[in-house]
C-alpha positions in Angstrom: 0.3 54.4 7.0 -1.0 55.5 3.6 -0.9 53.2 0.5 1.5 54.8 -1.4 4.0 55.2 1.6 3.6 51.5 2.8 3.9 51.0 -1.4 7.2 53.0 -1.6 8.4 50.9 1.4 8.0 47.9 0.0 9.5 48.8 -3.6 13.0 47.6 -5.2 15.0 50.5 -5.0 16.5 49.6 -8.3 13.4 48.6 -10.5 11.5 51.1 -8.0 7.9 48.5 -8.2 7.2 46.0 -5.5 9.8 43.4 -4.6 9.6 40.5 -6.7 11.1 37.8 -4.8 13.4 39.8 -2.4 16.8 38.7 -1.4 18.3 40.6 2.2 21.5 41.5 1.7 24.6 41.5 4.9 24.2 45.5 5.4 20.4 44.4 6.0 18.8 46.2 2.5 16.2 44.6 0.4 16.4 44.5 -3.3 15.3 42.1 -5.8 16.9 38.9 -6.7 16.7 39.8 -10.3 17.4 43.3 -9.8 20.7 43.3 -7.4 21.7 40.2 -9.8 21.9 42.2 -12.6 23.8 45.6 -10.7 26.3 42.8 -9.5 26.7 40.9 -12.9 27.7 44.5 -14.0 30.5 44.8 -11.0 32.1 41.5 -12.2 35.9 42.0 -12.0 35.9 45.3 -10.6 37.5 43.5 -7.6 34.3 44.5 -5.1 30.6 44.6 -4.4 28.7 46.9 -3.0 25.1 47.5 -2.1 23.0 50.0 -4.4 21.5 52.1 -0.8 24.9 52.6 1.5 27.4 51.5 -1.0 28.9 49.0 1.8 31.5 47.0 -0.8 32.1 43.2 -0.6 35.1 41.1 -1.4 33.3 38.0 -2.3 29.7 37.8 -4.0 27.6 37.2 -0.7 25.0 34.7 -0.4 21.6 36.0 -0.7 19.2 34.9 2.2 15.4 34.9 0.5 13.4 37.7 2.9 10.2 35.0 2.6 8.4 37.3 5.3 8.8 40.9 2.6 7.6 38.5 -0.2 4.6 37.8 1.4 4.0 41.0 2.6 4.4 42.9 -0.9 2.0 40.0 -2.7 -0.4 40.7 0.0 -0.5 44.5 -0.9 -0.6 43.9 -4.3 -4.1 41.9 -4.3 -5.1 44.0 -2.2 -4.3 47.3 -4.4 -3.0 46.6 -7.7 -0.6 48.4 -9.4 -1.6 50.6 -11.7 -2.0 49.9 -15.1 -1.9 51.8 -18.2 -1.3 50.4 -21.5 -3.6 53.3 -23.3 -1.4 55.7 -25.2 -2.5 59.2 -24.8 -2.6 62.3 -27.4 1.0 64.4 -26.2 -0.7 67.7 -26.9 -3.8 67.1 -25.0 -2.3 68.1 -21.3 -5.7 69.4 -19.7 -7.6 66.4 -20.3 -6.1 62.9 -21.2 -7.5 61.6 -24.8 -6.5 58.6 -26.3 -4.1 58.3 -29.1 -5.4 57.6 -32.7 -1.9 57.7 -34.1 1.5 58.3 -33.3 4.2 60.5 -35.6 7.9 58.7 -35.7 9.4 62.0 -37.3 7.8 64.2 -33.8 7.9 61.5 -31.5 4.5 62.6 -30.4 0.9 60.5 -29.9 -2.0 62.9 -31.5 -5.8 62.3 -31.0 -8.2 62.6 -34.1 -8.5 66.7 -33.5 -4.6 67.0 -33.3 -4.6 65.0 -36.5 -6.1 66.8 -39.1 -3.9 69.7 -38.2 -0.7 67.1 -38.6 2.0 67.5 -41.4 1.4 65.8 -44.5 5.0 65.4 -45.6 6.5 61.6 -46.1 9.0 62.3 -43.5 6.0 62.6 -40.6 5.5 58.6 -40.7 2.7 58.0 -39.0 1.6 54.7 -37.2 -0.5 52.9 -34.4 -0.2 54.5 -31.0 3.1 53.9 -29.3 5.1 55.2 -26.8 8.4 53.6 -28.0 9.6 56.1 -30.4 13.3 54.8 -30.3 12.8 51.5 -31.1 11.6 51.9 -34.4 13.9 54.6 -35.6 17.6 54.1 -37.0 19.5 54.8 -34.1 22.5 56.2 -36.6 20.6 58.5 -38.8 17.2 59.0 -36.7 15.2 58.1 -39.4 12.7 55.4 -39.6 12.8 51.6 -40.1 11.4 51.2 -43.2 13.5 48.3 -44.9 15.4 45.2 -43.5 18.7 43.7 -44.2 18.5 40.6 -45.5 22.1 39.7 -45.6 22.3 41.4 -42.2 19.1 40.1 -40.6 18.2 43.6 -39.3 15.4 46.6 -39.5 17.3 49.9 -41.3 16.5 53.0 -42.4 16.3 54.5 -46.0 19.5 56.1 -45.1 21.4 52.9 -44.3 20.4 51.5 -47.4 21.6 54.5 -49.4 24.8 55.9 -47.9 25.2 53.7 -44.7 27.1 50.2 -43.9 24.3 48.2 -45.6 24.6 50.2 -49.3 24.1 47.5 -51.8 22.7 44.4 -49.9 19.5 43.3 -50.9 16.8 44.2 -48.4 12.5 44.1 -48.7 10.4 46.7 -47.2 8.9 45.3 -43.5 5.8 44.7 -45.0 7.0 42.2 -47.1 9.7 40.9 -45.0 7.3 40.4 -42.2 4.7 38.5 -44.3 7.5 36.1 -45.2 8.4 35.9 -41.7 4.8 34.9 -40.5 4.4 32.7 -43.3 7.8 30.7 -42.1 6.4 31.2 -38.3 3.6 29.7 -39.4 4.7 26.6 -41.2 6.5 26.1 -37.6 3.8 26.3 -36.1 1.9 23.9 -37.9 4.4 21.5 -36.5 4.1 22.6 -33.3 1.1 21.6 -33.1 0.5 18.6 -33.5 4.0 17.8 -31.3 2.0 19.6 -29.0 -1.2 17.6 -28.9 1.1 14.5 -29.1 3.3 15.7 -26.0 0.1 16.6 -23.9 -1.4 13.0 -24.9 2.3 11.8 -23.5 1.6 13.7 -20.0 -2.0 12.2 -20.2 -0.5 9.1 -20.4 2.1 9.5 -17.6 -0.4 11.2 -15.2 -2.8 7.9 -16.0 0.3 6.0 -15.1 1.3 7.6 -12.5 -2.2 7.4 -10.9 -2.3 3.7 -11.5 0.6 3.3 -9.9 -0.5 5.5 -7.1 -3.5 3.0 -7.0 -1.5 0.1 -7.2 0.9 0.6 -4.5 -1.9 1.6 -1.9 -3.8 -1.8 -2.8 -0.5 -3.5 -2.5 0.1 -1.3 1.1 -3.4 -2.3 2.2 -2.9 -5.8 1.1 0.8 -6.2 2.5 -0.8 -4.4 5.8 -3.9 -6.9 6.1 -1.6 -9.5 5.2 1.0 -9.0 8.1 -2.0 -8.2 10.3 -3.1 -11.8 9.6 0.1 -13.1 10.3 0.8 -11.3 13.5 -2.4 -12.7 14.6 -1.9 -16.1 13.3 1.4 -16.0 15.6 0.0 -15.0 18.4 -2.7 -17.4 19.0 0.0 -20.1 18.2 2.2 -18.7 20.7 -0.8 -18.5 22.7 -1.9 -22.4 21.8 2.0 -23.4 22.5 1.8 -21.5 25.9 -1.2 -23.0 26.7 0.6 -26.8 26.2 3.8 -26.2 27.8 2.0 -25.2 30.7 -0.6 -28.7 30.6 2.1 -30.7 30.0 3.7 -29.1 33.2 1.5 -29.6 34.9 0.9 -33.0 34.1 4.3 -33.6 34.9 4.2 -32.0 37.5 1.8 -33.7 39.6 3.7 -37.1 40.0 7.1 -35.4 40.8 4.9 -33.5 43.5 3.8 -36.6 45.1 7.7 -38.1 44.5 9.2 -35.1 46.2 5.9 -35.5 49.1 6.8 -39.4 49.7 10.6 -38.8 49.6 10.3 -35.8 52.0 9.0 -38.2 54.8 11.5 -41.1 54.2 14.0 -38.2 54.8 12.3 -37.3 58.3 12.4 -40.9 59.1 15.8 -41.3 58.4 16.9 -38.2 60.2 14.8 -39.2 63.4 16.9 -42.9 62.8 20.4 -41.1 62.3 19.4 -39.0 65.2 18.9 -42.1 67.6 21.9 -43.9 66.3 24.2 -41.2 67.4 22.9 -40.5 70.5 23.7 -44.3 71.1 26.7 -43.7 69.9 28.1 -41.2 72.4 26.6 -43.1 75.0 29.5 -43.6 78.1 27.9 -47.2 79.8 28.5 -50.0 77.9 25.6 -51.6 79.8 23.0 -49.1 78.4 23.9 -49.6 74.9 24.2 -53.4 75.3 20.6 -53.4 76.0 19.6 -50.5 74.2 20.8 -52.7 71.0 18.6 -55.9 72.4 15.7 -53.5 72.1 16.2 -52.4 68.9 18.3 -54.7 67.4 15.9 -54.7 64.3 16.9 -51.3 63.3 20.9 -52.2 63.2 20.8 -55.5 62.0 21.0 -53.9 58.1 23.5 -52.2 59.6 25.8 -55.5 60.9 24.4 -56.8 57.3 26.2 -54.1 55.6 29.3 -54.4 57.7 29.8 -57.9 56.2 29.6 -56.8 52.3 32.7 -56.1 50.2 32.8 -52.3 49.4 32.1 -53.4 45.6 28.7 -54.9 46.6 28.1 -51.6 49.0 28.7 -49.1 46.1 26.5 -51.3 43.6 23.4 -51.2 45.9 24.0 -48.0 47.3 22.7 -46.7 43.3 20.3 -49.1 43.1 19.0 -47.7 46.3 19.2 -44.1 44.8 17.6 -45.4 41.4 14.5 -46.8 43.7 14.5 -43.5 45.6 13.8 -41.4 42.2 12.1 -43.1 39.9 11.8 -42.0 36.0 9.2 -39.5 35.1 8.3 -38.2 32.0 9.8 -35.2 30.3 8.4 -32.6 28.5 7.5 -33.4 24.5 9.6 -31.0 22.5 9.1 -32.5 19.5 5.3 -32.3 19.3 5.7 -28.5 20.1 8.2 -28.2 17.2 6.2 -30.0 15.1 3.4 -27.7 15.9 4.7 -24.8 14.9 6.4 -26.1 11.9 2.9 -27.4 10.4 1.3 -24.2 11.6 3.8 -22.2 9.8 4.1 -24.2 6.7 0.2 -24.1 6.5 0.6 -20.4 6.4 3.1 -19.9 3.9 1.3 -22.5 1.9 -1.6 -20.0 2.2 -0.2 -16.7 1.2 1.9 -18.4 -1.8 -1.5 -19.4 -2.9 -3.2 -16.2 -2.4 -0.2 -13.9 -3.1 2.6 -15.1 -5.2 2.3 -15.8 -8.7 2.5 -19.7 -10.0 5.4 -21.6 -9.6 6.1 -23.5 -12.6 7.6 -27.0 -10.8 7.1 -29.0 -13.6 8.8 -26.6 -16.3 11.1 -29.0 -18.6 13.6 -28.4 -21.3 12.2 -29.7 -25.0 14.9 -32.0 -26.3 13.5 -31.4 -29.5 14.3 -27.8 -29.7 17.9 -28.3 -28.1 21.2 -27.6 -30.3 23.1 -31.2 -31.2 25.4 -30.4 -28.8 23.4 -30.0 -26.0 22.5 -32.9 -23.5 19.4 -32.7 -21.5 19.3 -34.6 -18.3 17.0 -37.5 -17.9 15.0 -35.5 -15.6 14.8 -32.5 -18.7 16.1 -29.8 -16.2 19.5 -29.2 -17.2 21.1 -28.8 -19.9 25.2 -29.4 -20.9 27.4 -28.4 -23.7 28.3 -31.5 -25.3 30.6 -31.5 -28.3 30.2 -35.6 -28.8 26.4 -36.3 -28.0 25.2 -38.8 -30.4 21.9 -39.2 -28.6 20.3 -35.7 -30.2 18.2 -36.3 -33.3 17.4 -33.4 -35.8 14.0 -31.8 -36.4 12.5 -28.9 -37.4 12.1 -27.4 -34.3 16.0 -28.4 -33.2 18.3 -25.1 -33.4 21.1 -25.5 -35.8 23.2 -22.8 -35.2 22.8 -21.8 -31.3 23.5 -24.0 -28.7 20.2 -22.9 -26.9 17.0 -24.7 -26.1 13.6 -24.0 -25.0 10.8 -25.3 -22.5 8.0 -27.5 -23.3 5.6 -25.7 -21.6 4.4 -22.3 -23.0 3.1 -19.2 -21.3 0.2 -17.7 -23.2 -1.5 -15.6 -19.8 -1.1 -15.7 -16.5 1.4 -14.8 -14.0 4.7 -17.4 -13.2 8.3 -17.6 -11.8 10.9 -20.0 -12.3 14.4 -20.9 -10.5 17.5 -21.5 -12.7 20.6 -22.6 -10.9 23.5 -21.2 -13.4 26.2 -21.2 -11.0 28.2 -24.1 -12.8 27.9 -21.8 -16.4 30.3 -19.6 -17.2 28.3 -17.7 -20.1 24.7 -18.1 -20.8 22.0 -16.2 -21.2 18.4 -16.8 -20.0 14.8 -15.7 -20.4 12.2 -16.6 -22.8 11.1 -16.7 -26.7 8.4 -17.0 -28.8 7.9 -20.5 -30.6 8.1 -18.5 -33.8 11.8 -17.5 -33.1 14.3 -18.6 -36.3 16.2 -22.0 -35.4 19.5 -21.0 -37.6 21.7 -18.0 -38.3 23.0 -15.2 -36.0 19.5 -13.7 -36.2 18.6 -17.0 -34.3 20.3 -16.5 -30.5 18.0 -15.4 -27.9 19.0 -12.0 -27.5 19.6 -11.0 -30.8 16.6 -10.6 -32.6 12.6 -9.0 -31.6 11.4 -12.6 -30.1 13.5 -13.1 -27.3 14.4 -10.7 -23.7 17.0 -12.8 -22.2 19.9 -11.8 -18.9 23.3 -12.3 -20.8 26.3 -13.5 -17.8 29.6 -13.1 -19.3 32.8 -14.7 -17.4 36.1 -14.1 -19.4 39.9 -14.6 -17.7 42.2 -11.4 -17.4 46.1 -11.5 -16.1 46.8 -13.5 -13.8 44.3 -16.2 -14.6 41.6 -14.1 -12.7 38.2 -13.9 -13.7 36.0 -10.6 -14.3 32.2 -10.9 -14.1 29.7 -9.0 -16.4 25.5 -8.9 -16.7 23.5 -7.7 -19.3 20.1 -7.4 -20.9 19.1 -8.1 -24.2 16.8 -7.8 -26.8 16.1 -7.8 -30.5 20.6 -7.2 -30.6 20.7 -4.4 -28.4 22.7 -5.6 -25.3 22.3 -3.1 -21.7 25.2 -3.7 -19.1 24.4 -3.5 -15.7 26.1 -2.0 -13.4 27.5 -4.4 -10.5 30.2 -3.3 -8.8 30.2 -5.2 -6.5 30.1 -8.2 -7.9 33.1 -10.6 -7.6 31.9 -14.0 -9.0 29.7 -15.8 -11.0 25.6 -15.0 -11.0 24.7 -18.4 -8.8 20.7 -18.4 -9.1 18.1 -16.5 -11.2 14.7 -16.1 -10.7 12.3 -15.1 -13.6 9.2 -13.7 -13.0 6.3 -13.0 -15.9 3.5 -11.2 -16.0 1.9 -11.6 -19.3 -1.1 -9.5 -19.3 1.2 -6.5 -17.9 3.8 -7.2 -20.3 6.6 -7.0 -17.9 9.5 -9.8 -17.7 11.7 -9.3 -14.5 14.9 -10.9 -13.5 16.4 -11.3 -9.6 19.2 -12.7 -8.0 18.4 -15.0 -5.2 21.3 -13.8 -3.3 21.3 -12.7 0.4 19.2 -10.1 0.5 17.2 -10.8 -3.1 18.5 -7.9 -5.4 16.4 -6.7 -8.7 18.1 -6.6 -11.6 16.2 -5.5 -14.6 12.6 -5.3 -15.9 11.5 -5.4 -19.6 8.4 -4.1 -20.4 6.9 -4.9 -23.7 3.8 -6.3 -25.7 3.5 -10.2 -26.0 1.6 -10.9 -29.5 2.9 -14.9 -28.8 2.8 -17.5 -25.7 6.4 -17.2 -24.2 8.7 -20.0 -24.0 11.6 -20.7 -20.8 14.7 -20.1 -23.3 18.6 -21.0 -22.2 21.7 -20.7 -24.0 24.9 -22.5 -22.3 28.4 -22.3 -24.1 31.7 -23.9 -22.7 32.0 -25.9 -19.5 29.4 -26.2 -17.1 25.2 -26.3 -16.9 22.2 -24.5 -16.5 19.1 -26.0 -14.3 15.9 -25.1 -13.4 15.4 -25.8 -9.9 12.8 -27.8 -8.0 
């Protein structure tokens, strides 16, 4: 098939160029998606649809399955032969051979070359300008004249006639010239701010994309080390399971020898005594009393237990008849459970020992509360890991470091680098608030609560009582007096144990919930200019710990 036929196939028949993303439509024609959204936009209301080729009409707007297969057939053709493309404008009077335009006449419509020029009217009303083919657009579509002034009361391009005797008499209005130089120079102060928001937004992306690749990076180190890790560990179990294995079955067979030689020794008394029990009642149905008369004188040996037993009580018989049994199976030796446990609860310690070491950040066991920073009526525990409301405590002495308005206090140990967790148990507070502060952090005022000022990111638990005497639940984040709720809802008591994890050089301080399963519940990410302190805030009944 020729080009231009296969081309004629494979054009819109609305926009009548190649399809541009083509939609198939239930009476199987191809159009557009632009183009047959456009015809149908038009048909809005007229009760029906129907297709531009057969005119098939259409209740309801179909769906419009994509015809991927066309698509790709009418890109292919179109690398392979281009439309055409003409943007040249062409002199209208030179018809035996094309010669471009030099200018184009708005009061003839026409394009003329530099021969067809000089012959051109000289009159005002043959405006001439650069080579166009758009003739309409820049003449007054009332009076067919040219646009040589704009409106600026109106905001639009009229004619000399619309100024004189038309709608727009009497407003002010600029020749385009001048209008558009005003324009540009407006366009242009926008665009000097453009700019630079610009630059500053494609330094953002750079940023992101640098992020996103170090996070990229990240998370395949952490899958490689996670992988190599549980690798280890698989391995690790095995050869235990393979060590255990290997026990059980010595100390089977360790035991088992003995019992072997038991159930070998025992196996022959119990041929003996058949053989005996055999003999006996043989005897026993004998009919001549002569023959087992003197059978007995022969053998008498082997029945006198027998006459023995006859004599004892049935007390006596039943008492040696199990020591008789005990003698018959001795006690043996059973296998040692608790060394196997044992086993595998060292090996398995020693392993977690090992990856907490390698893998997980430090854990801050001996993290105390400073009694010198606490509030007056707060009482720290002998042990300096909880701390109490206390409206009567006479033991707290007054320094500089104390806090005088907030009933908060803050650790002895500070965090200037590294990576650390702690544990706090809160699930005997009602509200508090934990996280950390600098040691710079104010020690009176409002300004002074961790939360509420630019030196502090602390988790905020609320508990207040609705009707009923019922209690409702809420967490937030804050910082520097900007409080985030977070969404829980499923949560139906009290937050029971928090774990804090800092990363100091990464600037990131994350909370969790050590419920069943762990749950995340919020991450600040921020610049630390100070070494962080373990900061608590306890109000009304109850304590806040930081666990073993």
């Amino acid at each position: 098939m020729a080009t231009a036929d296969l081309r004629d196939e494979l054009s819109c028949s609305i926009c009548l160029i190649l399809y541009t993303d083509p939609v198939t439509l239930p009476c199987g024609h191809n159009f557009c998606q632009g183009c047959i959204g456009r015809t149908w936009d038009t048909q809005e209301g007229s009760g029906a649809y129907s297709c531009p080729e057969c005119r098939e009409e259409y209740k309801e707007r179909p769906a419009l399955p994509r015809n991927r297969t066309l698509g790709n057939i009418a890109k292919r053709l179109l690398t392979i032969h281009p439309e055409p493309e003409c943007t040249e404008i062409f002199c209208t009077y030179c018809v035996l051979s094309p010669v471009p335009a030099a200018k184009s006449c708005l009061q003839c419509e026409a394009s003329l070359c530099d021969t067809h020029l000089k012959g051109h009217s000289q009159s005002q009303k043959h405006i001439l300008t650069a080579p166009t083919s758009s003739f309409g657009e820049r003449k007054c579509p009332q009076h067919d004249e040219p646009l040589h002034y704009y409106c600026l009361r109106d905001s639009i391009c009229v004619c000399e006639s619309c100024c004189r005797i038309g709608e727009h008499r009497g407003h002010r209005v600029e020749l385009l010239s001048e209008a558009s130089e005003k324009k540009k120079e407006k366009v242009r102060k926008v665009l000097k701010k453009l700019r630079p928001e610009r630059e500053e937004t494609e330094r953002g992306a750079q940023r992101l994309q640098e992020r996103r690749r170090e996070v990229a990076e990240k998370s395949a180190g952490e899958t490689e080390r996670v992988t190599a890790l549980f690798r280890d560990i698989k391995e690790h179990l095995e050869a235990l399971e393979k060590r255990l294995l290997s026990d059980i079955s010595s100390q089977k067979e360790k035991l088992s020898l003995p019992l072997t030689d038991l159930i070998h020794q025992l196996e022959i008394k119990k041929d003996e005594l058949s053989r005996k029990i055999r003999h006996i009642e043989e005897l026993c149905n004998m009919a001549d009393p002569l023959t087992v008369l003197q059978e007995r004188e022969s053998h008498g040996a082997e029945f006198c237990g027998a006459d023995n037993e006859e004599e004892d009580d049935s007390e006596g018989a039943d008492n040696k008849t199990r020591e008789r049994d005990d003698r018959k199976v001795p006690p043996v030796e059973d296998l040692d459970v608790v060394l196997i446990s044992e086993i595998i609860i060292q090996s398995l310690e020693g392993k977690v020992s090992e990856i907490k070491r390698s893998y997980c950040p430090q854990e801050n066991q001996f993290l105390l509360l400073d009694d010198n920073t606490a509030h007056c009526s707060l009482k720290i525990s002998t042990n300096s890991k909880t701390a109490a409301q206390c409206l009567n405590n006479k033991d707290q002495h007054e320094t500089s470091m104390t806090f005088q308005t907030c009933t908060q206090v803050l650790s002895t140990k500070s965090f200037p680098s590294g990576r650390h967790y702690w544990d706090v148990d809160c699930s005997k507070a009602g509200n508090l608030r934990v996280g950390v502060a600098y040691p710079s952090i104010e020690r009176r005022g409002d300004n002074s609560l961790i939360g509420n000022n630019n030196k502090s990111w602390v988790l905020v638990a609320h508990r207040r009582i609705i009707r009923n005497f019922r209690h409702e639940y809420s967490i937030s984040m804050a910082h520097d007096t900007k409080e985030t709720s977070l969404s829980c809802p499923d949560r139906s008591g009290p937050i029971k144990q928090i774990r804090v994890f800092l990363d100091y050089e990464a600037g990131r301080l994350s909370f969790y919930e050590l419920s069943e399963p762990i749950r995340h519940l919020h991450t600040f990410i921020a610049t630390f200019t100070e070494p962080l302190h373990a900061a608590f805030w306890v109000r009304g009944e109850g304590s806040v710990t930081i666990t073993e």
